[in-house]
C-alpha positions as CSV (number, residue, x, y, z in Angstrom):
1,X,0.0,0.0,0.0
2,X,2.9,2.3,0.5
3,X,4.3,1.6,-2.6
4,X,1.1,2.1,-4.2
5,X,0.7,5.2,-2.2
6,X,4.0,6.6,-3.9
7,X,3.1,5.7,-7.5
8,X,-0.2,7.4,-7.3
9,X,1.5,10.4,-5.4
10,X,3.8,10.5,-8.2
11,X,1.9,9.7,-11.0
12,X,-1.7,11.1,-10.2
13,X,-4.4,8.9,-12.0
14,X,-7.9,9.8,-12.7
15,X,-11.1,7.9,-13.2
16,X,-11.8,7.1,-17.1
17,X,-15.0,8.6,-16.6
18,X,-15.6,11.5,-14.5
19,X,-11.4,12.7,-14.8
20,X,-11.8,13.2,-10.8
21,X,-9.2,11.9,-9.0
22,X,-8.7,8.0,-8.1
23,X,-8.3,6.9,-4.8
24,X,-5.9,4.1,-3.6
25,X,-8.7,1.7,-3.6
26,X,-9.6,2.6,-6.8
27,X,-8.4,1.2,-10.7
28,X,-8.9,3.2,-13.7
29,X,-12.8,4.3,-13.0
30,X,-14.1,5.6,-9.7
31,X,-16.3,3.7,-7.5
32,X,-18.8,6.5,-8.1
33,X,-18.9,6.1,-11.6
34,X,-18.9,2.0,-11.4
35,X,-21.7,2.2,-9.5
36,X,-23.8,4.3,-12.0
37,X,-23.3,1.9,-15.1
38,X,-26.4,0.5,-16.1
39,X,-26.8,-3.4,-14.7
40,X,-28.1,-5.9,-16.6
41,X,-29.5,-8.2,-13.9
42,X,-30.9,-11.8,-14.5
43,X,-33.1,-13.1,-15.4
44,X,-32.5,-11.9,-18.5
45,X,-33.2,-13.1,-22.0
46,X,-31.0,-15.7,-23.5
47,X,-32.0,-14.5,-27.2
48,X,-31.2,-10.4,-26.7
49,X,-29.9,-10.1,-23.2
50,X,-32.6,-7.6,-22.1
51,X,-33.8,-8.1,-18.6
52,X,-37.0,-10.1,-17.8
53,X,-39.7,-9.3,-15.1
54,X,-38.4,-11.2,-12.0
55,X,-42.2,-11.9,-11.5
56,X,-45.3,-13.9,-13.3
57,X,-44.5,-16.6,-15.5
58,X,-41.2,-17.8,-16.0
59,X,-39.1,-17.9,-19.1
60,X,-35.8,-18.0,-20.9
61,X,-36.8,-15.0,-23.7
62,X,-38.9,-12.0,-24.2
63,X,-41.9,-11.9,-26.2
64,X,-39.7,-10.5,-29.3
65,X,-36.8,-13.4,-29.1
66,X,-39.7,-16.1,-28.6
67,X,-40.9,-15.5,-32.6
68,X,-37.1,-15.1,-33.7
69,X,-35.0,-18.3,-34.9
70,X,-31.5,-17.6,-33.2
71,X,-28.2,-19.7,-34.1
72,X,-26.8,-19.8,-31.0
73,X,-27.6,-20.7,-27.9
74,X,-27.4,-18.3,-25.3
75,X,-26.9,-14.9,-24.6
76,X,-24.7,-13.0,-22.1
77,X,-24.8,-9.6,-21.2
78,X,-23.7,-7.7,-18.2
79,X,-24.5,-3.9,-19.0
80,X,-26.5,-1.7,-21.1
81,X,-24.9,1.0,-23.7
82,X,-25.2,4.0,-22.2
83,X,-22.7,7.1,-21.7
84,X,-21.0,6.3,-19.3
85,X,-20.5,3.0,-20.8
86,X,-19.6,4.6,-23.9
87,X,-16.7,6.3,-22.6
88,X,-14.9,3.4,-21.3
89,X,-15.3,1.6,-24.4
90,X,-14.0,4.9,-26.4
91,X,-10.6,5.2,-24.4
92,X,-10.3,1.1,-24.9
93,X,-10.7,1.4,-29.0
94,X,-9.6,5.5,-29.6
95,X,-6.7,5.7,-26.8
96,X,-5.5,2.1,-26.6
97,X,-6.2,2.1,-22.7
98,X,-6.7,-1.7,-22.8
99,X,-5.9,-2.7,-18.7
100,X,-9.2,-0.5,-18.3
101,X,-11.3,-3.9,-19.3
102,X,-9.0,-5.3,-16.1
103,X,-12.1,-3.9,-14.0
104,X,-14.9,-6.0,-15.1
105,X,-12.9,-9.2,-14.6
106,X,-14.7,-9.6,-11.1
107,X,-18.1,-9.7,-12.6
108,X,-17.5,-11.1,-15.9
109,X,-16.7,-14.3,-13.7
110,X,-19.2,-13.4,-11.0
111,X,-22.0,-13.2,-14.0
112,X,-20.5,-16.6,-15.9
113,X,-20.5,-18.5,-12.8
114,X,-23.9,-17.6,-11.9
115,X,-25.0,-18.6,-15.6
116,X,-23.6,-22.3,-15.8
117,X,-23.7,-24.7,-12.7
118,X,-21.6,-27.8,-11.8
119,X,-18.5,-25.3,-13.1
120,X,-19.2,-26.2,-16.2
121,X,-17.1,-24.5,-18.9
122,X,-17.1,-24.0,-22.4
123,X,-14.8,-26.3,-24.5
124,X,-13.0,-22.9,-26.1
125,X,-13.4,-19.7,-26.6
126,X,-13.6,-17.9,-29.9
127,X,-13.4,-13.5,-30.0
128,X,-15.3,-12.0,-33.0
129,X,-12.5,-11.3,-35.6
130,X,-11.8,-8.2,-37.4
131,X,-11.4,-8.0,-41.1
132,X,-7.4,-7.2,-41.9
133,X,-7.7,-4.3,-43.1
134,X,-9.6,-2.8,-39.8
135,X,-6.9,-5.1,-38.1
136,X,-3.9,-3.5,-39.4
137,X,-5.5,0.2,-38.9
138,X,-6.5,-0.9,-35.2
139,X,-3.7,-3.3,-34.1
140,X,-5.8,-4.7,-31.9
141,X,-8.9,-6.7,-31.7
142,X,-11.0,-5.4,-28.5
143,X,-12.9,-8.6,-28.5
144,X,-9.8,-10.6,-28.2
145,X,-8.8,-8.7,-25.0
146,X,-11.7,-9.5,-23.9
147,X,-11.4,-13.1,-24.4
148,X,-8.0,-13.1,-22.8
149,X,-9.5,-11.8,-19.1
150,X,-11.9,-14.2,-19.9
151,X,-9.4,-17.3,-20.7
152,X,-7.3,-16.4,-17.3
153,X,-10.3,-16.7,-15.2
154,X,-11.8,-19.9,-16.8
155,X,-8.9,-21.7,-17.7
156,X,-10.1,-22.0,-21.0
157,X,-8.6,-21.9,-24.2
158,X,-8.7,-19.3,-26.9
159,X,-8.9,-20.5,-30.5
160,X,-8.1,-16.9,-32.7
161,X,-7.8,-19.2,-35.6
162,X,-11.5,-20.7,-36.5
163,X,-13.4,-17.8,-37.5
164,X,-12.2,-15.5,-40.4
165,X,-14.1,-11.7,-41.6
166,X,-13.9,-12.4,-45.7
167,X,-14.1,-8.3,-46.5
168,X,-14.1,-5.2,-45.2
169,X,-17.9,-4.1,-44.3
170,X,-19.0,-0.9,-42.9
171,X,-19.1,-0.5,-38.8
172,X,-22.0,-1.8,-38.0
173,X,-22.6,1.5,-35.7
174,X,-22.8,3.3,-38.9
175,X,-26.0,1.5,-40.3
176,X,-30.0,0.9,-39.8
177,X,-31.1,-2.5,-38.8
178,X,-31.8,-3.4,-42.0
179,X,-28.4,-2.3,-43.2
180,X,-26.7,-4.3,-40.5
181,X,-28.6,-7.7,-41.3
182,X,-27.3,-7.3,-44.7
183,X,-23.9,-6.1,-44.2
184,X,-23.2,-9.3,-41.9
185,X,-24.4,-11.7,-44.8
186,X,-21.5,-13.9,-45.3
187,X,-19.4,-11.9,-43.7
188,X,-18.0,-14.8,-42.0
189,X,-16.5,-18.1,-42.6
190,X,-14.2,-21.0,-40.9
191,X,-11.0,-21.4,-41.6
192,X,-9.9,-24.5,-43.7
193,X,-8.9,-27.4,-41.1
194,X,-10.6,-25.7,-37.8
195,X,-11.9,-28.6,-36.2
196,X,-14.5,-27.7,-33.7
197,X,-16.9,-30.7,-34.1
198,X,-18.8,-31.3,-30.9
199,X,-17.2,-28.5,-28.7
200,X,-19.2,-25.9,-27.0
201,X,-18.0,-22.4,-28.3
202,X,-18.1,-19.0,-26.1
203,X,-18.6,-16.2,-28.8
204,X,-17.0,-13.2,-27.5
205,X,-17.6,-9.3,-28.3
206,X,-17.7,-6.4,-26.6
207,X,-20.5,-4.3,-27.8
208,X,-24.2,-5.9,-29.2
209,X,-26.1,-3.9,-31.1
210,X,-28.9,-5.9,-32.7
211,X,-27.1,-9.3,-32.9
212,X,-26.3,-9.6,-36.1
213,X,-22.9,-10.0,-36.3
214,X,-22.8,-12.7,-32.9
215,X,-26.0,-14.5,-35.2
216,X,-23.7,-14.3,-38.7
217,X,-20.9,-16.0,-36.5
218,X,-22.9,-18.7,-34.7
219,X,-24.3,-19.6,-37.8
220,X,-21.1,-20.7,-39.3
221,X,-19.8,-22.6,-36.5
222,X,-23.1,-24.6,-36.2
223,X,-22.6,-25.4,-39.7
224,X,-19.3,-26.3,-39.4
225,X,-20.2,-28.6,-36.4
226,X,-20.2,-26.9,-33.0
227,X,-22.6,-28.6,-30.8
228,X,-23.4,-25.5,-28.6
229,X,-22.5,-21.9,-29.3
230,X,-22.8,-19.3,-26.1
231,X,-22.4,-15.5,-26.9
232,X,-21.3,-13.3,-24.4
233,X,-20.6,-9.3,-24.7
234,X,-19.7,-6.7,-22.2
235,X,-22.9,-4.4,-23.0
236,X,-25.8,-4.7,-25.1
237,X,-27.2,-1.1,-27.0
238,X,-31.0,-1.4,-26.0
């Protein structure tokens, strides 16, 4: 704590967020500010991730994911995509501040334990690719970040070599619905000799907007044999 005491003394550090200043206890975002991001408690939808009423009759999806034919399995969110949300994601992706995703470790295996019983685990985890191009202008793929807190805390293993992005496509942020479902039309494919028959897959991203590109990607792993595909993202955008 000293130590610690010295480093912040001599290299001040402020919350991600609010730009107050951190105390001791605190990494990267305030408690404040933690606090005030939007919850996605269960029991919650496993088609979209939106919350269900913790009362009446009791389901696994919402009256919209009930008439909706999804490819994978499961959904798993843990907030919603609001500002404050917004901003943490923005200094990950604009400012490369990657050890900020270091503070939803906690819950991401708080949430994942909670989800599967018996400590049941998938068989490997697979992060949404980039395209190259977006790759090389990026250098880094957020979702993969993701899937590496996630790896150290399951003792699972990452396979970055199954799934491939076949072009460049427009963000998905820039588009309508409609856009979206059309823009992630075999966007995706497997890569020649990824074996994956009868393993259950954990697709990670970090953001959901209306599922399309998590659907496009479970698709092709069902088809290419994957007995059980779970999604799970960081927030969802509705």
């Amino acid at each position: 704590m000293l130590f610690k005491s010295f480093l912040r003394w001599t290299y001040p550090e402020d919350c991600q967020i609010c730009k107050n200043a951190l105390l001791l206890t605190e990494e990267s975002i305030c408690r404040s500010c933690f606090t005030l991001l939007k919850n996605i408690e269960p029991p919650a939808c496993t088609g979209c991730g939106i919350e269900l009423a913790p009362y009446g009759k009791q389901t696994h999806k919402c009256s919209y994911c009930k008439r909706k034919h999804y490819a994978f399995d499961e959904m798993l969110t843990l907030f919603r995509y609001e500002e404050k949300f917004k901003k943490i994601i923005h200094e990950v992706k604009f400012h490369r501040k990657f050890w900020i995703l270091d503070i939803f470790r906690k819950k991401l295996k708080r949430h994942i334990k909670q989800q599967w019983a018996d400590n049941a685990i998938p068989d490997t985890l697979i992060p949404v690719p980039l395209d190259k191009k977006r790759l090389q202008e990026r250098k880094f793929n957020q979702s993969l970040l993701l899937a590496k807190i996630v790896s150290s805390e399951l003792n699972a293993p990452i396979r970055n070599d199954v799934l491939v992005r076949n072009k460049s496509h427009k963000p998905q942020s820039w588009l309508s619905r409609k856009e979206r479902l059309k823009n992630t039309l075999e966007a995706f494919d497997i890569r020649p000799k990824a074996s994956i028959d009868g393993k259950w897959i954990l697709l990670i991203d970090d953001v959901i907007t209306t599922g399309s590109t998590v659907q496009a990607c479970a698709k092709k792993l069902k088809e290419n044999g994957a007995r059980k595909v779970s999604v799970l993202t960081l927030a969802r955008t509705q």
